[in-house]
C-alpha positions in Angstrom: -0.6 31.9 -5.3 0.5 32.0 -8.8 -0.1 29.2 -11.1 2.4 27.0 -12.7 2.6 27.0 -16.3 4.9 23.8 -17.3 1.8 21.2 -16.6 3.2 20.5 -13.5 0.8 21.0 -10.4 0.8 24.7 -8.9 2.3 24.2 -5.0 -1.2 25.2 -3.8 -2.6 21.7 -5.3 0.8 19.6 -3.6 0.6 21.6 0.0 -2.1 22.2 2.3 -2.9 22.8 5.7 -5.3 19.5 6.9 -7.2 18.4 10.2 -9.6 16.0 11.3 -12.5 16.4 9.6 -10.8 15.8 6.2 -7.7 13.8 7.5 -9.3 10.5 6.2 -10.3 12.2 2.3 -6.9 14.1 2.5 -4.5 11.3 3.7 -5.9 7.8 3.6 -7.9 8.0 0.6 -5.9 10.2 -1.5 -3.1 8.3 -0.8 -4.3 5.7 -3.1 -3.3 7.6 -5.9 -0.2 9.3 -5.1 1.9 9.0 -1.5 1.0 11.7 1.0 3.4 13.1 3.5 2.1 14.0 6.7 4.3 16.9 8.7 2.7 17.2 12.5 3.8 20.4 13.5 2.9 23.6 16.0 2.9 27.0 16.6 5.0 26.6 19.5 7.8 24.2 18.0 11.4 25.8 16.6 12.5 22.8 14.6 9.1 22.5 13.1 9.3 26.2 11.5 12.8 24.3 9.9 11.8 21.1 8.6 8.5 22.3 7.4 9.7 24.6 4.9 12.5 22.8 4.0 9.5 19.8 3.3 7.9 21.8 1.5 10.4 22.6 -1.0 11.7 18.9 -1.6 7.4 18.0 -2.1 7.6 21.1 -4.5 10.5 19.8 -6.9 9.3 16.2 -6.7 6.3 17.8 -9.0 3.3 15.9 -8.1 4.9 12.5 -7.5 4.2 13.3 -3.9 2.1 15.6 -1.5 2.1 16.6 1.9 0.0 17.9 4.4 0.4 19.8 7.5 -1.5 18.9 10.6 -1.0 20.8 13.6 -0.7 18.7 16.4 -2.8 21.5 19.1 -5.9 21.5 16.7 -6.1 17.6 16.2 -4.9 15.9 19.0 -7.1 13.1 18.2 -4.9 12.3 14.9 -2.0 12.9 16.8 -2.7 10.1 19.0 -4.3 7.8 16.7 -1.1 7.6 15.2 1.2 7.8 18.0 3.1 11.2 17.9 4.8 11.5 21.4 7.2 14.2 20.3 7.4 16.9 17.4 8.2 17.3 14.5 6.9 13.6 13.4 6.7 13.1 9.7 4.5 10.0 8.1 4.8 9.0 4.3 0.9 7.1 3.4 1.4 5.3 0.8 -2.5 3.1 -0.5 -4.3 4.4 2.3 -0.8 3.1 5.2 1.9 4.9 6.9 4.7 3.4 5.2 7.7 5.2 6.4 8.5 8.3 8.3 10.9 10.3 11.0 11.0 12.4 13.9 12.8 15.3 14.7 14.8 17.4 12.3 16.9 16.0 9.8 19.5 17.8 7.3 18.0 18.9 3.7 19.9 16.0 2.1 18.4 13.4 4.3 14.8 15.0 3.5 15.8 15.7 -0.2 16.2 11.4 -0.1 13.2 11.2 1.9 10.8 12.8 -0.2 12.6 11.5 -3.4 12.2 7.6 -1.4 8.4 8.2 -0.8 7.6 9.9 -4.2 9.4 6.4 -5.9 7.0 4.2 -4.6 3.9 5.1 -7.1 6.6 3.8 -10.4 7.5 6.3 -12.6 4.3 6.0 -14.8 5.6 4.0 -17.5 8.9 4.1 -20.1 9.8 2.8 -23.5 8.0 -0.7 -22.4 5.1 0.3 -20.9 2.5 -1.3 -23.8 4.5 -4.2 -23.9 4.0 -4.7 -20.5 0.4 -3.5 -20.7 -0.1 -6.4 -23.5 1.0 -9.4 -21.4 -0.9 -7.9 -18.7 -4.3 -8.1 -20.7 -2.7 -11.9 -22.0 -2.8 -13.2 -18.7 -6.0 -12.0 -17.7 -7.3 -13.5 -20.8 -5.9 -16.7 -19.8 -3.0 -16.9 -22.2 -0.6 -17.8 -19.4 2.8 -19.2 -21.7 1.8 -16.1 -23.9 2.3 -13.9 -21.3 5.0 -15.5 -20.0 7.4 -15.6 -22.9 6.2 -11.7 -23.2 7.6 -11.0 -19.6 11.0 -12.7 -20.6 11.4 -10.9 -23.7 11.0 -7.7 -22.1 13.2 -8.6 -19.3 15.8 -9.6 -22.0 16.1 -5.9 -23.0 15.5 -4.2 -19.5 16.9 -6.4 -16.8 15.4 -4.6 -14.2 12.2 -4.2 -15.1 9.8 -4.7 -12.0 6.5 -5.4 -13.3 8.1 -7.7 -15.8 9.8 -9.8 -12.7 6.1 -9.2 -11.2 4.4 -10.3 -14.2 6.6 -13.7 -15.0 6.1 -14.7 -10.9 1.9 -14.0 -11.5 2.1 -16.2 -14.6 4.0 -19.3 -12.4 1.1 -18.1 -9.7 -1.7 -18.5 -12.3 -0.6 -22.0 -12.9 -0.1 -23.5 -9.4 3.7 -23.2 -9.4 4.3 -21.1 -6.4 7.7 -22.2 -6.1 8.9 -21.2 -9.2 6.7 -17.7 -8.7 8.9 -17.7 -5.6 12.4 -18.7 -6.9 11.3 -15.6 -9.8 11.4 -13.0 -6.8 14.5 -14.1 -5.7 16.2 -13.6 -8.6 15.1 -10.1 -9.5 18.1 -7.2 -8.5 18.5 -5.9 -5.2 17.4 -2.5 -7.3 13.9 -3.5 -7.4 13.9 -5.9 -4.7 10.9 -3.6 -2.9 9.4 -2.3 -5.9 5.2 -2.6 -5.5 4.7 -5.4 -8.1 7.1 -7.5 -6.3 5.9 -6.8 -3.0 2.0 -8.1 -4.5 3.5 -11.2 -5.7 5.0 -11.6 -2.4 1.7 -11.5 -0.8 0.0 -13.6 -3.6 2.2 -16.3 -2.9 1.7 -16.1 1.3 -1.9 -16.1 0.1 -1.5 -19.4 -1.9 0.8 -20.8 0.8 -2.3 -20.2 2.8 -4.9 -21.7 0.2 -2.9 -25.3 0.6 -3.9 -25.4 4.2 -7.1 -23.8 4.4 -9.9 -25.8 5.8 -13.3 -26.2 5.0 -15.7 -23.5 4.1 -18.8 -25.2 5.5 -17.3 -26.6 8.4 -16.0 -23.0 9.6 -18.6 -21.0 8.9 -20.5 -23.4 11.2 -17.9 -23.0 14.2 -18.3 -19.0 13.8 -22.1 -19.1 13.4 -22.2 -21.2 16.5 -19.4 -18.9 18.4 -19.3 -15.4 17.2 -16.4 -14.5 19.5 -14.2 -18.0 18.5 -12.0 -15.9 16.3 -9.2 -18.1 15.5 -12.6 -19.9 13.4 -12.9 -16.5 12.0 -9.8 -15.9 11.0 -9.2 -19.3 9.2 -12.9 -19.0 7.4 -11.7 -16.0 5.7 -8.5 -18.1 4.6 -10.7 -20.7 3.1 -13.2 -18.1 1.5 -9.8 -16.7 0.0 -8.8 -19.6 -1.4 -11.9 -20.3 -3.0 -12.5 -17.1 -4.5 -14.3 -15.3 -2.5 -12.0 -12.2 -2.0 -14.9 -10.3 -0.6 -16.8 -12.6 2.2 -13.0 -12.8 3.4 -12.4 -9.3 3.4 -15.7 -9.2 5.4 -15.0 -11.5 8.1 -11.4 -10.0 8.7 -13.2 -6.6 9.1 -15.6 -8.2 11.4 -12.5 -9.5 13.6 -10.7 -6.4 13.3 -13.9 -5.0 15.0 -14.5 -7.4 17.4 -10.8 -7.3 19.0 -7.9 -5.3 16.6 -4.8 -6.8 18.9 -5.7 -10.6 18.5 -3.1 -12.5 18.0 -0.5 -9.6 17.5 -3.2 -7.9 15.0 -3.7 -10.7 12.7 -7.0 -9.7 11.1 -5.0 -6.3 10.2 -1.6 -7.6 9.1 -4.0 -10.3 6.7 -6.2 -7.7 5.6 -3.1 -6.2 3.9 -1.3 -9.1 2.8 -5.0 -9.4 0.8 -4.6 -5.7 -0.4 -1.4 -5.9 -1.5 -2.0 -9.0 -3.7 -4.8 -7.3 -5.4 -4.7 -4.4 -7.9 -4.0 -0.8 -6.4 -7.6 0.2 -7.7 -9.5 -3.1 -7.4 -13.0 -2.2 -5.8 -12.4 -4.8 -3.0 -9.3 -3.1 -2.4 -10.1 0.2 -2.3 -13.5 0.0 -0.1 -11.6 -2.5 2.2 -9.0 -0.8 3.3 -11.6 2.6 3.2 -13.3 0.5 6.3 -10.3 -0.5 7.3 -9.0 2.8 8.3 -12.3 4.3 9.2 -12.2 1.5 12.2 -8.2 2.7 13.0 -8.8 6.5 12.6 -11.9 7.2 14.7 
């Protein structure tokens, strides 16, 4: 296939043909860095030899804001019904390491023109005009410099109103200094535009995580109630609140692995739906998030 010549990624690099053996490098992983669209498919299927094309094409002019891979659904029939696909053709959107949205069936080219346009939004659009002022209230906060930071967030949303990682900025600053109901009453006041952009959507996790940290119990007296009762999981599932809240992002990452492993439908999947509320708060490539939700989906896809 020829190459490309503009700097934009040759088709070869945005389309390819995947199946078990690389599904998890291919989907879940890369997905980290750019959202993945899955097309299950077959020989066999007519609407398939429509949609698939007509994928490809929308994928193609995104140019490398979104991939996609093709699985055929006789050759892995163990992805197939990991992830539920009764009926084809069954598209998926992974989006850090998730399925995040999707259809079935064939759809006209303007619905998967918006679909692929929809899925290729969620990784930002790398920047704009405001990108190192942003980048320099970022590094402010981190550093401690909470009012600095959060005058710089106003300022910038003074000139760009909609502006998500500034609205996602200003809430972490009211975060970092224990006011979660002003981080919360921040949120609410950001467009409907950006109402789902991804730094929202962490703040909205940070704060269910600090909503948590006011209740958790502790530490000591949890760890003793698991140690003593491996399979009390409701024990386990509240120590890795309180190791949250204390700081220890890991151990609680840990023990909601080691309940996901013990029994993955407790309590309507609790030690799963946490497990990303804790991902979501943290930094797309934080080491604790990446390697977590790497286990994570090693446990859901084999």
């Amino acid at each position: 296939m020829e190459l490309e010549l503009g700097g934009a990624p040759a088709a070869a690099d945005l389309i390819k043909d995947v199946g078990e053996a690389t599904f998890m490098q291919d989907v879940v992983e890369a997905s980290q860095e750019v959202p993945i669209i899955v097309d299950f498919w077959a020989p066999w299927c007519g609407p398939c030899k429509t949609l698939g094309p007509a994928l490809e094409a929308a994928v193609t002019e995104a140019g490398g804001k979104v991939r996609m891979v093709k699985v055929n659904v006789d050759e892995n029939q163990m992805i197939a019904g990991q992830l539920q696909v009764q009926s084809i053709p069954t598209v998926y959107a992974f989006w850090q390491g998730q399925p995040v949205d999707g259809f079935q069936g064939a759809v006209p080219q303007s619905e998967i023109k918006e679909f692929v346009s929809r899925v290729a939004a969620l990784a930002g659009d790398g920047g704009g005009g405001l990108a190192e002022a942003i980048a320099a209230a970022d590094e402010m906060l981190e550093a401690g410099a909470i009012d600095d930071a959060a005058q710089t967030y106003a300022a910038i949303l003074e000139e760009d109103p909609d502006n998500a990682a500034a609205f996602g900025g200003l809430a972490r600053a009211h975060i970092a200094k224990g006011n979660v109901d002003e981080a919360e009453a921040v949120l609410n006041g950001a467009p409907a535009a950006i109402s789902d952009a991804p730094e929202l959507e962490a703040v909205r996790a940070q704060i269910e995580l600090a909503r948590q940290a006011e209740n958790a119990g502790p530490v000591t007296d949890l760890r003793a109630a698991v140690d003593a009762n491996p399979d009390d999981h409701q024990s386990r599932f509240d120590l890795a609140v309180a190791l949250n809240a204390s700081g220890d992002v890991q151990g609680a990452v840990d023990e909601l692995l080691e309940l996901f492993r013990r029994d993955r439908d407790w309590n309507d999947a609790a030690a799963k739906a946490q497990l990303f509320t804790i991902f979501d708060a943290l930094d797309a490539k934080d080491p604790i998030a990446l390697t977590g939700r790497r286990k994570l989906s090693s446990m859901i896809f084999v």
